[in-house]
Phi, psi and omega in degrees: 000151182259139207273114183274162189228329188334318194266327152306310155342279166308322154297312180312293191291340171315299175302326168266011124237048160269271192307328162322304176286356165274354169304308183280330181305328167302298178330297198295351198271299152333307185275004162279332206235352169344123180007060165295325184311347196279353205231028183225174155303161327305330200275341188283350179264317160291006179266319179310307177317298181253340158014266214306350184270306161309353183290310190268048180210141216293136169305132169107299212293175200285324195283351165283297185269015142279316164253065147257333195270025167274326146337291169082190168341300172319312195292315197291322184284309175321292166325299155351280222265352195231062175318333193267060158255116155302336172281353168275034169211339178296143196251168143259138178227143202268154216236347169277250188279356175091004185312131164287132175253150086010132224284340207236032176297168186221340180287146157291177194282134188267014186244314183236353141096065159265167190233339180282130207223113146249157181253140188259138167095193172129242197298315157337322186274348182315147113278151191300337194276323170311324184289309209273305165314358186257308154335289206290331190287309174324306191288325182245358178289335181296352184262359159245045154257180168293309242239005217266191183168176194250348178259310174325278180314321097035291173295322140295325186288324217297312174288338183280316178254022181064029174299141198257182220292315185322291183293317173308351179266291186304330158313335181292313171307293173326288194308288177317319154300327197276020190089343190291335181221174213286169147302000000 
């Protein structure tokens, strides 16, 4: 008798929808809680505070990222509390023995007592679900600038968090299915 494929065939995409759909069910599970942290202490009085200073000022530029780092602590607890942040996975790594520190070590490495720290982790530390919220957080925070975009952003994160040429292409790509940027 000959071998029919139909019914594997149908099971298989039943099963690859199936997982989709628990794929989108994350998202939407994200997209509840998308940087809620912003709307409690530490962050909300400091978010109140510098918003409105960062909307009008170009992303990326030295006046920008003085006053983000005006933010302080509020920032640092966002990142903490926000994966889809690449700075919510970063490390110090002793530049001697490889030990790993916490991103806000201050010490030498308490194993061979080096004082050189490289930092570690970021994108690497990432899930695909973290990454496409990381996307979404770029596309939109760039649209409340003037001056903002999803290739701006894009154009500044990819040498700031070592992305590399690849994943800088499929992001791109992405941007590019939903319509955000020209063919």
């Amino acid at each position: 008798m000959r071998y029919d494929s139909k019914a594997d065939t149908l099971e298989h995409i039943a099963r690859v929808n199936s997982l989709l759909i628990s794929c989108c069910q994350n998202l939407q599970e994200r997209a509840k809680v998308h940087d809620a942290s912003k709307l409690t202490e530490p962050e909300k009085s400091a978010f109140d505070e510098h918003t409105g200073k960062l909307r009008g000022l170009t992303y990326g530029t030295p006046e920008y990222k003085q006053s983000l780092a005006a933010l302080g602590p509020a920032l640092q607890h966002h990142y903490a509390k926000n994966s889809h942040h690449p700075e919510h996975f970063a490390v110090n790594e002793c530049n001697i023995c490889f030990k790993v520190f916490p991103k806000d070590w201050a010490e030498n490495c308490n194993a061979c007592g080096n004082g050189g720290f490289t930092r570690r982790g970021g994108i690497e530390g990432m899930s695909l679900f973290d990454l496409m919220e990381m996307v979404m957080d770029w596309k939109a925070a760039g649209e409340r600038h003037a001056d903002g975009s999803i290739e701006r952003s894009l154009a500044i994160n990819a040498p700031r968090f070592a992305i590399s040429c690849q994943l800088q292409k499929v992001i791109e790509n992405t941007a590019r299915e939903m319509g955000w940027i020209k063919p």
